[in-house]
Structure formats: structure tokens, C-alpha cells
C-alpha positions in Angstrom: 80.5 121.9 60.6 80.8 120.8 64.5 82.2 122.8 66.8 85.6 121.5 68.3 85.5 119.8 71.2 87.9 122.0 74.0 90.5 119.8 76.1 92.2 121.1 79.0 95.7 119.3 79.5 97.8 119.9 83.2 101.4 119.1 82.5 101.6 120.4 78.9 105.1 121.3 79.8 106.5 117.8 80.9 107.1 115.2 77.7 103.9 113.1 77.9 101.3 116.5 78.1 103.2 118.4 75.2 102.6 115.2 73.1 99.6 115.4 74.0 98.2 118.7 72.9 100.2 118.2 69.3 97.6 115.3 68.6 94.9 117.1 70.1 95.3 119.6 68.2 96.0 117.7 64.9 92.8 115.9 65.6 90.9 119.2 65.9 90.1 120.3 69.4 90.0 123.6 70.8 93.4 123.3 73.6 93.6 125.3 76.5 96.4 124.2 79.0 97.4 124.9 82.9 100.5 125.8 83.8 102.5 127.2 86.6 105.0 129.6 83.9 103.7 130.4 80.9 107.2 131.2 79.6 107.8 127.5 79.9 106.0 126.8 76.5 107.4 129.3 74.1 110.0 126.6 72.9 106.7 124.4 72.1 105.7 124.8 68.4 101.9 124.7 69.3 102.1 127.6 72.1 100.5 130.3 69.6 97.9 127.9 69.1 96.4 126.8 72.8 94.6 129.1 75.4 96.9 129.4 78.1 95.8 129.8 82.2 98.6 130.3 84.2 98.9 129.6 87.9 99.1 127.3 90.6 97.5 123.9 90.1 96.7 123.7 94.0 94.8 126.5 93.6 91.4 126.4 93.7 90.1 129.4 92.1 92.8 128.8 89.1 91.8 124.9 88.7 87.9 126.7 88.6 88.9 129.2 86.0 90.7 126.6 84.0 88.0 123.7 83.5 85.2 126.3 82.6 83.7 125.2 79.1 86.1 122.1 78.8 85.0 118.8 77.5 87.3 116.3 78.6 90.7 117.1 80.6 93.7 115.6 80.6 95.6 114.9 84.2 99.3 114.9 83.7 100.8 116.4 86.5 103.4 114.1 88.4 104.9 116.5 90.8 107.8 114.2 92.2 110.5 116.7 91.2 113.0 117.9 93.5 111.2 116.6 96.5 110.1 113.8 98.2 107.1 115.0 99.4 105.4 114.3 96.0 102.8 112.6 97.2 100.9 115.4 99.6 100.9 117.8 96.5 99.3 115.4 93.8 96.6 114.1 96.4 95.9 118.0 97.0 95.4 118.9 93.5 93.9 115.6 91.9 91.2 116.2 94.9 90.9 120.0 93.7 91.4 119.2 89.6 88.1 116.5 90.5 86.3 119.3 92.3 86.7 121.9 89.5 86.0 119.6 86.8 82.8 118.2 88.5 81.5 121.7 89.0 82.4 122.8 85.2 80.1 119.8 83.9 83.8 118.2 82.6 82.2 115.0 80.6 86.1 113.1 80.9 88.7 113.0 83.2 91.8 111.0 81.4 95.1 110.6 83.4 98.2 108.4 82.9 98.8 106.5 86.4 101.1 103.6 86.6 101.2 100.4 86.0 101.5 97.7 89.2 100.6 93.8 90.1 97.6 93.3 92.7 97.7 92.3 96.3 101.6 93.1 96.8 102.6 96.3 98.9 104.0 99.2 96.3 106.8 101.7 96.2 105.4 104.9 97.2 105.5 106.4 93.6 103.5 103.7 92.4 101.1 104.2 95.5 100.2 107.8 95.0 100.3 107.1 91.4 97.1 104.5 92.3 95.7 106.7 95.0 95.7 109.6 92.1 93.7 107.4 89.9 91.0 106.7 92.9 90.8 110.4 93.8 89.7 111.4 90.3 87.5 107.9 89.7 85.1 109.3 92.9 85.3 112.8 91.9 81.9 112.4 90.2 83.3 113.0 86.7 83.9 109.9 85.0 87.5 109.2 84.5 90.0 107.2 82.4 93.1 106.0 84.4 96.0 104.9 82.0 98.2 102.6 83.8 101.4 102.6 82.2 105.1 101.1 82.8 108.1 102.7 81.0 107.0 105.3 78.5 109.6 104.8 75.7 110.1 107.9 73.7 113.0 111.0 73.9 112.4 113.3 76.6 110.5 110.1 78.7 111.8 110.6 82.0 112.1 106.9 82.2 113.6 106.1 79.1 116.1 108.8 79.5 117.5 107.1 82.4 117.6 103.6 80.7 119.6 105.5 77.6 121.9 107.5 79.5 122.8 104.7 81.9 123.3 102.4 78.9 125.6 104.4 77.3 127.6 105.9 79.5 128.6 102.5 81.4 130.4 100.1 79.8 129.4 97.3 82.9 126.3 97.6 84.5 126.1 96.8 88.0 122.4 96.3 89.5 120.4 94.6 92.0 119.2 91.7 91.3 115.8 93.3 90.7 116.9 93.5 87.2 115.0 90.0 86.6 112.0 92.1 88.0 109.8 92.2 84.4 108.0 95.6 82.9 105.7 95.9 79.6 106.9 99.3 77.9 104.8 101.1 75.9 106.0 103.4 72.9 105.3 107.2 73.1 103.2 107.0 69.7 100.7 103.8 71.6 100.6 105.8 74.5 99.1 108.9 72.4 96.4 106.5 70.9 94.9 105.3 74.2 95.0 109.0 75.5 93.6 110.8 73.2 90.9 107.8 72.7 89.9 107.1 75.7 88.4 111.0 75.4 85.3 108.8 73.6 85.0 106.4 76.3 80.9 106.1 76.6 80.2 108.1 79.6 79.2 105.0 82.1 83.0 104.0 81.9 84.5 105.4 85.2 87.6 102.1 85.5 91.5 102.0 85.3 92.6 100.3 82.2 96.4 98.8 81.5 98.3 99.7 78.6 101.3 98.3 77.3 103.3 97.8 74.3 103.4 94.2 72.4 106.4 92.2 75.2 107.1 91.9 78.7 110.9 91.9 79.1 113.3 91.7 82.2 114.2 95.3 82.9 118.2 93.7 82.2 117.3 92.8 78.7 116.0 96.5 78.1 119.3 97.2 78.8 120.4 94.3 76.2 118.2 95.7 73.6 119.5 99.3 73.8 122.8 98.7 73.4 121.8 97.0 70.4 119.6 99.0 69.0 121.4 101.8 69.4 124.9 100.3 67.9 126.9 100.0 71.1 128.8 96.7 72.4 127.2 94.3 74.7 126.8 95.9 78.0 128.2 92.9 80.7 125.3 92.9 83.5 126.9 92.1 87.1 123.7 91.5 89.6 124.4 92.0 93.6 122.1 90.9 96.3 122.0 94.2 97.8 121.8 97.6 97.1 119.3 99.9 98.1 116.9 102.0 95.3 118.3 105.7 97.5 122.3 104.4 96.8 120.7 103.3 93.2 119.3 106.8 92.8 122.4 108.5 93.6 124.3 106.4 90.8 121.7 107.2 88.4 121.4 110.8 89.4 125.1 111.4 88.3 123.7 109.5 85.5 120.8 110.8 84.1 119.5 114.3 84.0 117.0 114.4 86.6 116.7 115.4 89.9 117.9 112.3 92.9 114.6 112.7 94.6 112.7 111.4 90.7 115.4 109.0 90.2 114.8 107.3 93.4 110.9 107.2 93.0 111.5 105.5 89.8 113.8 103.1 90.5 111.9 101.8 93.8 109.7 101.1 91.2 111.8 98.5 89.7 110.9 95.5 92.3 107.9 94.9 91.1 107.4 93.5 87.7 104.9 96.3 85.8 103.0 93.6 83.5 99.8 94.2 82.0 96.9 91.7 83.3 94.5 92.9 80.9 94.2 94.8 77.4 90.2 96.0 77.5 91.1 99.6 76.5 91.5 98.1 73.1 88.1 96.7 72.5 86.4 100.6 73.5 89.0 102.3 71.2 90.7 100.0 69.5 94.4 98.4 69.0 96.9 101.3 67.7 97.1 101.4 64.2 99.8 98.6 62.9 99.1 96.8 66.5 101.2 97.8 69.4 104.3 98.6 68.9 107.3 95.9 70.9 109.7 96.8 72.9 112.6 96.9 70.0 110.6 98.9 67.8 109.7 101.6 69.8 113.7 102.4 70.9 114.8 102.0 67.0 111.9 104.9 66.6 113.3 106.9 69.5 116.9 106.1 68.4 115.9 107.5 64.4 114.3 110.2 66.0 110.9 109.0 64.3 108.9 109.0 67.6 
């Protein structure tokens, strides 16, 4: 019988990482996961099951400790809660993560970045998000960035926002970077391409885009919702102006996270987050059933089947 692989996954505690060590650990592998409070995974029904190091992910000695006898890790950590100084910590800790893993003899680094168009200047979410991805690529280990748009499952930070806005106001009033497009990807097609590109052959070191099976107009996500989820026609009233900050403070009183995230997201939304290629599918293959649309993967987030 082989011996299980071990996987180290940062971020277990945030949605996309504690998704992430359930299929890990359905597909076999030995987990161990980083995190800054342990006590923050005893609601998680696989914490009796994972090796847990506990500490700070800036530090050096605990990124050392944690990445010793792993086979591939998993970079999950996005750090822009409750500051806006986001940027600083992740550039500190993907350079220190790329560091420990290099020494350890990591084969894999995977990590979820997000998705952007070339050649046009980027919100800075989306610009530490990319300069993440080329910190880990020249680390020495050979990494896996996942470039992703709007992750559409319950708990997604994302997707939270687009629900709770959709249902708590009966007319939605926007910029008119609403007509701005994005390629959302369900939580379950996400999960394929992470825990597959762990088998990437080891002279792959590229970002990859994901996406689910439409492009749509981030209004007619709102559209869809509604309908999805059973609720009238939400009338969508577009203004030339209005900053992403004053945005963020509407959607903060909106949706449950912190201003400082909200904001970072939603400067996001004037670019359109399109996929310009799909070669992560030829290495590990479509997800089962083909990707998922955008309709499909809110009527499985709305049933509670994702």
C-alpha cells in the first residue's frame, strides 16, 4: 500500500482552505495545516483528523517547522481583513512560505490568486494578488497559481456579498461598472483544479485561469440570483459615479465583512475577470460533468448542495 502523500494547507480556517483539506483528506493525504489559533478549527469536522502547527505565518521559524516532510502545500492566505495594509503582510509571508518550502524539498506550491486582463493597470487587491503568484513562481519550488474570479459557494467571501446585497435591496443602485464582465467559478470546480493541480509534472512552474462555463455582466449576476433564489426582479439603476470606498461602505452595512475587504473587492469590479485561456484542463482534466455555469453553481449554493 503507498504511503499518503502529506499536504500542508495556510488558510484552513477561511472558506476556500477548509474545503480544501475535506477533499484532501477524502482523497487520502496525510493534512497538516498552519494557523494562527488553533481554537479556530474545532467547529471544522476534520480537526481531529489534521496535524495542526499553530503560529504566526510571518514567522520564519514556524513557516520552517510547518513545511518539514510536506509534499505539496497549499497557499491560501489572503490577509486583507480589517486593514488596508494587506499587501505588505502577504508579500512578507508568500516570500517566507517560498523560502521554507524550498528548503523542506516542497515538490508543489498551489495557490488561488485572482483572475485579471493583461496590459491594463489593476486595483490593488488584484495587484498583490498577482505579485503573490510571482513571489511563489521564483521561489525555486515549482508552483501552481489559480487565477480565479468570484468563487461561488456559501461562506465565499464574494458570493456572500452578491447574496446579501441581492436580498436585502429591493433596487440596486451601482456604478456603471456593473457592465464590467467576470467568469465565476463554482466552489465544487474550484476544488478540482486545486487539489489537481497537486500532479502537475514537476517542470510546470505557470499561472493558469480557471473559470466556470459563462462570462456574465456582474448586473446579470445580480439578475440570476434573484431568480434563482425565488425573489422578484431586482430594478438595476446605474450612475456615472461613485467611488469603490462609498461603494464599500454600502456594502459593508450590507454584507458581513469587514469595510476594509469590501472595498478591495469591489475595486475589483472595473475590470472585467474573463478567462483568456483554459490549459489547466488538458494537465488535469475538465471537472467531472464539465464546468459547472454560472446558474448552476448558485441553485447548488442556494439547495445547500455545494
Amino acid at each position: 500500500m503507498a504511503t499518503p502523500r502529506t499536504a500542508l494547507v495556510t488558510g484552513a480556517t477561511g472558506y476556500i482552505g477548509a474545503q480544501v483539506v475535506a477533499r484532501l483528506l477524502d482523497d487520502g493525504w496525510t493534512v497538516r495545516v498552519l494557523t494562527r489559533d488553533a481554537a479556530g478549527l474545532r467547529d471544522r469536522p476534520w480537526s481531529s483528523r489534521v496535524d495542526v502547527v499553530e503560529g504566526d505565518a510571518q514567522d520564519a521559524a514556524v513557516l520552517h517547522r510547518a513545511a518539514r516532510g510536506v509534499d505539496v502545500a497549499w497557499f491560501l492566505i489572503h490577509s486583507m481583513t480589517g486593514t488596508y495594509e494587506y499587501a505588505t503582510r502577504d508579500r512578507t509571508i508568500a516570500t517566507r512560505f517560498g523560502q521554507a518550502c524550498r528548503d523542506a524539498g516542497v515538490a508543489r506550491i498551489v495557490y488561488l490568486g485572482g483572475l485579471y486582463p493583461d496590459d491594463v493597470p489593476l486595483s490593488p487587491h488584484l495587484e498583490s494578488r498577482r505579485e503573490v503568484g510571482h513571489i511563489l513562481m521564483e521561489s525555486g519550488v515549482p508552483t501552481a497559481v489559480l487565477q480565479a474570479g468570484i468563487v461561488v459557494g456559501r461562506g465565499s467571501v464574494s458570493y456572500e456579498m452578491l447574496r446579501t446585497a441581492t436580498e436585502r435591496l429591493p433596487v440596486v443602485i451601482a456604478p456603471d461598472w456593473l457592465a464590467h464582465r467576470v467568469q465565476p467559478i463554482a466552489i465544487r470546480d474550484a476544488l478540482h483544479y486545486l487539489v489537481g493541480a497537486a500532479d502537475l509534472p514537476s517542470d510546470v512552474n505557470r499561472a493558469f485561469d480557471i473559470g466556470g462555463a459563462d462570462a456574465l455582466a456582474y448586473r446579470d449576476l445580480i439578475s440570476v440570483y434573484a431568480e434563482v433564489a425565488g425573489l422578484r426582479p431586482r430594478p438595476i439603476l446605474t450612475v456615472p459615479i461613485l467611488l469603490p470606498r462609498t461603494t464599500a461602505l454600502w456594502a459593508g452595512r450590507l454584507a458581513p465583512v469587514p469595510t476594509s475587504l469590501a472595498s478591495s473587492l469591489l475595486e475589483s469590479l472595473m475590470l472585467d475577470m474573463v478567462c483568456r485561456e483554459h490549459d489547466l484542463d488538458a494537465v488535469v482534466g475538465a471537472p467531472p460533468g464539465g464546468a459547472a455555469s454560472f446558474r448552476q453553481a448558485v441553485q447548488a449554493a442556494v439547495a445547500g448542495r455545494d
